[in-house]
N, C-alpha and C positions, 0 to 999 in steps of 0.2 A: 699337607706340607710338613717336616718336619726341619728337623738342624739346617740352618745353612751357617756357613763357615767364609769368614770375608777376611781371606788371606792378606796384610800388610808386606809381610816376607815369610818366609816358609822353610824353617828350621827344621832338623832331625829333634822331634819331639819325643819317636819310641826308646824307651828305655832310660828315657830322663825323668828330672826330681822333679816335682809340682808342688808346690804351695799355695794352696785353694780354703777361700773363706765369703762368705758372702753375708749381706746384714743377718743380726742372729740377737740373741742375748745378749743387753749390755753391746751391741756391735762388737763386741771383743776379737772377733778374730778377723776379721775387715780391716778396724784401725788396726790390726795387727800386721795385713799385708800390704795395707795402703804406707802405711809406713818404711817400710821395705823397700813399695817399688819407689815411694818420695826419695828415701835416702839416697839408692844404690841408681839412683835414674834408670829406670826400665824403660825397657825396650818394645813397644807393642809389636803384636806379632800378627794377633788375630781377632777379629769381633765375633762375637759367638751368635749367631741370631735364632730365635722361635719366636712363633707366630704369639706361643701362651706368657711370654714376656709381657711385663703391662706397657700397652700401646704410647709410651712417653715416648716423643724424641727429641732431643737436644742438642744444644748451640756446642760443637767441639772448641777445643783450642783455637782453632784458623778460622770460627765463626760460621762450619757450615753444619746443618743438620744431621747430626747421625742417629741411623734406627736405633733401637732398644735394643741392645747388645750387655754381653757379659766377654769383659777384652782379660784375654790372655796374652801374656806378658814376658822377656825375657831380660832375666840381670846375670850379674856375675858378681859370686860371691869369693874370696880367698880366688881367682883364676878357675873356678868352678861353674858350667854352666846352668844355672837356673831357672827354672818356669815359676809363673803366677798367675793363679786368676779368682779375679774377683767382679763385682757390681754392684750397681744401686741396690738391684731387685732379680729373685731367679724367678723359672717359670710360674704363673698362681694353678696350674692344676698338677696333677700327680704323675700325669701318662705326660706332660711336658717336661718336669723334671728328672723324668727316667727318662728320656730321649735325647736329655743335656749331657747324663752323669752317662750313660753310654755312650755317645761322643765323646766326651773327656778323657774315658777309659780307653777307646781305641784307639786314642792321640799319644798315648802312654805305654802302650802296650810294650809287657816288658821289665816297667819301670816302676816308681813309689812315686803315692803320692800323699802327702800330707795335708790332713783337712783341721781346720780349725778354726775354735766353735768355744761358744759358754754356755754354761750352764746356771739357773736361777739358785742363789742360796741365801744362808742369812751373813750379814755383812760380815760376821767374825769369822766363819767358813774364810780361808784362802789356800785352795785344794786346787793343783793341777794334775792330771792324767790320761789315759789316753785307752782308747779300746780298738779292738781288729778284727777283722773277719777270720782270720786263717789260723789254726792253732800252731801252724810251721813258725809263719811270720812272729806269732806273740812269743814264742822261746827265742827268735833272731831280737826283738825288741829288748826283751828282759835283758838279754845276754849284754845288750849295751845301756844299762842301766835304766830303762824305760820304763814308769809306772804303770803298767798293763793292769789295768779292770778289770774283774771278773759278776762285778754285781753293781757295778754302776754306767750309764742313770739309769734306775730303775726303772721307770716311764721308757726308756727309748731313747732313738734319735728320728726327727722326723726333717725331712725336705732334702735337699742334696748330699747335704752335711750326711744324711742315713745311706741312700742310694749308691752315692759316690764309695764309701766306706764297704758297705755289704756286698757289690755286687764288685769290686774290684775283684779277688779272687775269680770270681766264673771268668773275667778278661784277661790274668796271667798278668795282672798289676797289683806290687803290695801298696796295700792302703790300710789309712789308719786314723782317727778322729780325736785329736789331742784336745783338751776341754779346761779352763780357766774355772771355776767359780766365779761369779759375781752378782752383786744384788741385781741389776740387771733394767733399774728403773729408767737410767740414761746412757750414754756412752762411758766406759770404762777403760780409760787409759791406762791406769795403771794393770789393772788386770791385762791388761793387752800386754803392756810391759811386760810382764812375768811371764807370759803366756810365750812370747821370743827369748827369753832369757832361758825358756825350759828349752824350748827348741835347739837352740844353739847348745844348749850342755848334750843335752839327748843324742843328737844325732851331730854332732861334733859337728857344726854349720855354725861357723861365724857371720852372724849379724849384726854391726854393729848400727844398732839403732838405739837414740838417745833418747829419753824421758818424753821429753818434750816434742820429740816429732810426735810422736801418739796425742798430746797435747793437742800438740798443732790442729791436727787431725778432729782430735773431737771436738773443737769449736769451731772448726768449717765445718762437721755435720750437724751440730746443732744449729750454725747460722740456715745451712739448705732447709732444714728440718725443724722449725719452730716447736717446742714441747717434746713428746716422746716421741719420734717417728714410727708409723704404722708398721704396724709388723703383716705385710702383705698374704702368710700365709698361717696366722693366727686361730683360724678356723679350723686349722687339721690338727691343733693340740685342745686335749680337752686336760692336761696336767703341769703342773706350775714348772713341774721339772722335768719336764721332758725339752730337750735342746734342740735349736735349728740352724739351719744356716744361708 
């Protein structure tokens, strides 16, 4: 059994924007979308389901059980149509995760989609930038002032955050992995802050999300999440800086 997809409503996806983060370092790019979709009231679209999901299911809004899903998402930024998609947790094996990020890509085909992710540093580090699979797309990024990587992170990217990013190109979707520093020990609002602040300059996408939503944000993950929450696929980095998502 692989993807199944639990259609809400059923939007023209191909050739649209994504904005995709899931728990990672620091959460950073999570409270980064979670905040987005709090502000701009998102629109759910679709439940993402696999089996390699961890088997939790939980009490939704209207108090009924829904599977282990990753929901994608639709807001409207500036009169511009937007995607998002985020979750608790993404697949725990590897052939689950390339099974997601290929579904993602086929849902976009076409189109861009923006991934984002932190990276572990030492707290005076406050470093954003961003890396891509395609040397076409990396001169279309530069061209609009985008901090394109050539030697970072060293380590990689490993879990969707890599997949989603790498294998765009072979689907005829630009992607790209835009990456915050941050120490990375609990949830990091601010880094998340700076991390949509870059977005919105870069890619001329007004977001207007306030301090404090991210705030918001990372004290309901620490209330779900007592101490540091598990980093569910922690077992496939063996380097401190190598990034997930």
């Amino acid at each position: 059994m692989g993807v199944l997809i639990d259609w809400i409503s059923q939007p023209q996806t191909a050739g649209g924007l994504l904005l995709v983060a899931m728990p990672g370092v620091g959460d950073v790019g999570k409270l980064a979308v979670d905040a987005v979709n709090t502000e701009l009231d998102a629109e759910p679209i679709a439940r993402i389901i696999h089996p390699t999901l961890p088997p939790l299911a939980k009490l939704d809004e209207n108090g009924l059980l829904a599977p282990p899903h990753i929901l994608l998402s639709k807001i409207e930024v500036d009169g511009r149509v937007v995607f998002t998609l985020t979750g608790d947790a993404q697949p725990m094996t590897a052939e689950g995760q390339h099974d997601m990020a290929v579904t993602i890509l086929d849902l976009f085909e076409g189109g861009e989609v923006l991934v984002l992710a932190g990276m572990s540093a030492p707290a005076e580090r406050k470093d954003i930038f961003s890396v891509t699979s395609s040397s076409k797309y990396r001169i279309e990024l530069e061209s609009q002032g985008v901090d394109v990587r050539r030697d970072e992170p060293k380590s990689g990217v490993i879990g969707m955050a890599a997949l989603i990013t790498a294998i765009g190109p072979v689907k005829n979707v630009k992607t790209s992995c835009t990456i915050a520093t941050t120490v990375g020990n609990s949830a990091d609002p601010v880094a998340a802050q700076l991390l949509l602040e870059t977005i919105r300059k870069w890619w001329s996408l007004p977001l207007p999300i306030p301090i404090d939503a991210t705030e918001r944000l990372a004290a309901k993950l620490k209330e779900m999440h007592p101490g540091k929450a598990e980093d569910l696929i922690s077992e496939l980095s063996e380097s401190p800086d190598s990034i997930y998502m």
